[in-house]
N, C-alpha and C positions, 0 to 999 in steps of 0.2 A: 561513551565510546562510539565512535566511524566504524561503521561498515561499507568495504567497497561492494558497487555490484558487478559481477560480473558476464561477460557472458555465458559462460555454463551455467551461470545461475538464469540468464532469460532464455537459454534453450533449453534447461528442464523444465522450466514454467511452459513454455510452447507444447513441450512434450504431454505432459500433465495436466493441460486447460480443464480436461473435460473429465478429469476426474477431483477437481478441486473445488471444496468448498468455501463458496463467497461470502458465506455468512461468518463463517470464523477467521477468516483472511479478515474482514470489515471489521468483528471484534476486536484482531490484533490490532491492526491500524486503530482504533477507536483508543483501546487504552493505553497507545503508546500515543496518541495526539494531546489524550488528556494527561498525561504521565509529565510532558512536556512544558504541560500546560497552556498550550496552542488551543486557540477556536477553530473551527471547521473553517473559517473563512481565513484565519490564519493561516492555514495549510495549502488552503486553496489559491493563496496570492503568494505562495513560496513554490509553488510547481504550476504557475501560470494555467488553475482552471476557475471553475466558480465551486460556491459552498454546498448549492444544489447535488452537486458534481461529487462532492468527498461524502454525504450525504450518505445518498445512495451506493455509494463504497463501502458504505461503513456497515448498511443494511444487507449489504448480500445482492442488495437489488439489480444491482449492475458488475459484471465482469469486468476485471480491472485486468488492462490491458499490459503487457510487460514490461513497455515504456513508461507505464503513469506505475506503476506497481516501485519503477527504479526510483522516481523521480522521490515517489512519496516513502518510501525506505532511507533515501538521501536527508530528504527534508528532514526526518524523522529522527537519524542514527539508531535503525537497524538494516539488518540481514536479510535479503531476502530467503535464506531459510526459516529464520526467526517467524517471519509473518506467514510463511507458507507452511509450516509445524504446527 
């Protein structure tokens, strides 16, 4: 199942940055790459970044910016509520 994104959905994400946990945003992303059964690096060359890059998404390590957050929800088929829940 497609989910659009929308923009309400990147201006709550904007609104919410700083109370959002990265580490389980990465989790969701994590089991919905493997769910898919995509590699890191498969993900990473379907939203034009590196594997390093989903990596650290996936670890919480890095703040996943609203844009790459769309890109990889797209890639994906989910919600960005899904991932951000």
């Amino acid at each position: 199942m497609k989910y659009k994104i929308t923009l309400g959905d990147v201006m709550k994400f904007q609104r919410d940055e700083r109370r959002l946990d990265f580490t389980k945003i990465g989790l969701a992303i994590k089991r919905a790459r493997e769910a898919n059964g995509m590699t890191q690096e498969d993900l990473a060359d379907l939203i034009f970044t590196t594997a390093p890059m989903i990596s650290n998404l996936e670890q919480g390590k890095k703040a996943v910016r609203p844009d790459n957050l769309a890109k990889v929800c797209k890639a994906l088929g989910l919600s960005a509520d899904f991932v951000l829940n």
